[in-house]
C-alpha positions in Angstrom: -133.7 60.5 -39.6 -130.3 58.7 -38.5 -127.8 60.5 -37.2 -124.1 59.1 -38.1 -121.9 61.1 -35.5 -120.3 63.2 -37.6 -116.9 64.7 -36.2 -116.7 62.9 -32.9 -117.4 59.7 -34.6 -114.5 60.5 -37.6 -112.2 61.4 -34.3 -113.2 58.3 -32.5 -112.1 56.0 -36.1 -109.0 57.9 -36.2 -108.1 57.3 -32.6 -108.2 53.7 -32.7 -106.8 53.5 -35.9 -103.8 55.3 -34.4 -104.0 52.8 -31.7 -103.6 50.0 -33.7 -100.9 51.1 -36.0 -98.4 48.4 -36.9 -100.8 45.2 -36.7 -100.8 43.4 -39.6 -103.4 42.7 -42.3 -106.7 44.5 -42.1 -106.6 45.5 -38.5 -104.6 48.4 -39.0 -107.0 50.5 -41.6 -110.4 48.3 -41.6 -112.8 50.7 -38.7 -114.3 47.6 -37.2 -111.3 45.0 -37.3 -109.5 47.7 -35.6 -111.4 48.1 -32.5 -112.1 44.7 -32.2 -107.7 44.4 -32.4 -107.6 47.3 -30.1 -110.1 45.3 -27.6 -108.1 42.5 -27.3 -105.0 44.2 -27.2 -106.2 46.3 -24.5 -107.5 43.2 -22.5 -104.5 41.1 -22.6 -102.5 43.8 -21.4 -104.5 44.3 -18.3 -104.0 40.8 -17.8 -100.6 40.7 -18.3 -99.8 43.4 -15.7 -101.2 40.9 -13.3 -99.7 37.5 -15.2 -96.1 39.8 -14.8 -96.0 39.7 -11.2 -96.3 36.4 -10.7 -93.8 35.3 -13.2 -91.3 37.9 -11.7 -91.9 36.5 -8.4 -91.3 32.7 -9.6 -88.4 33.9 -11.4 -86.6 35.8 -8.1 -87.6 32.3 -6.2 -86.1 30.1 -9.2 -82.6 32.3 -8.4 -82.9 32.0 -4.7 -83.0 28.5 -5.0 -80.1 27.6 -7.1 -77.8 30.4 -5.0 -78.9 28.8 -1.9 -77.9 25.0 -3.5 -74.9 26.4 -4.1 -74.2 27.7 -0.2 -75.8 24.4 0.6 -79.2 24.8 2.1 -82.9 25.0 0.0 -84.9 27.8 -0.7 -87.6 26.5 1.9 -85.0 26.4 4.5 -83.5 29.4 3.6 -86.6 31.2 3.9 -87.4 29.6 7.2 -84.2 30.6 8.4 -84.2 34.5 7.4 -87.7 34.6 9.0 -86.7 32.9 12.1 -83.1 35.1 12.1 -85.7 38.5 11.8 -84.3 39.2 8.3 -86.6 41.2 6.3 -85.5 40.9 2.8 -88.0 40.7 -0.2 -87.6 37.8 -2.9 -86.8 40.6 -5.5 -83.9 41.7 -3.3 -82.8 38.3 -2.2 -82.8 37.6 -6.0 -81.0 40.6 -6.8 -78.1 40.1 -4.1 -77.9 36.3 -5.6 -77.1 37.5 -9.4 -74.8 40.5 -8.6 -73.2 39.8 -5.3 -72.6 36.1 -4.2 -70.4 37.1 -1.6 -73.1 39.0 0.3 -75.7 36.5 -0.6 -73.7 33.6 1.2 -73.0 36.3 3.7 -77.2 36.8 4.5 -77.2 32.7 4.2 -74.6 32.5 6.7 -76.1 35.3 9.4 -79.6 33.2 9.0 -78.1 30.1 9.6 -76.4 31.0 13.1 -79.4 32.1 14.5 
């Protein structure tokens, strides 16, 4: 005799079918086209936390860059120069002080060019 799973297998259907509530055609009601959605879903976003950092970190390096043009040295330098001049300030907050303040940007560029 087979046995189907009763309650915990009706729970399980209605879990992923809440999960994947909002996709479009059969995935969102259909058992099986569900989890397989779900699946996927669930792997790329477990990739993507991973894909994020790196495109946050070529984003904050991209803005670096083109403040530092503009105060007239490039990013590699810049860099170089911040490390040599034992300023320890991240990429994100390098980027940050490039966006919102320019003034204290050219003001970090400045201090890690005199030393």
């Amino acid at each position: 005799m087979r046995v189907k799973g009763g309650p915990q297998g009706h729970q399980r259907h209605k879990k992923v079918l809440k999960f994947t509530k909002g996709q479009r055609g059969t995935k969102h009601f259909l058992f099986r086209r569900a989890n397989e959605a779900m699946l996927k879903s669930m792997w790329y976003a477990y990739r993507d936390r991973r894909t994020r950092k790196r495109d946050l970190r070529k984003l904050w390096i991209t803005r670096i860059n083109a403040a530092a043009r503009l105060n007239g040295i490039s990013y590699s330098r810049l860099i170089y120069a911040l490390r040599k001049a034992n300023i320890n300030l991240n990429r994100k907050m390098l980027a940050d002080l490039a966006v919102r303040d320019p003034q204290a940007f050219a003001a970090v560029v400045t201090q890690a060019q005199a030393s």
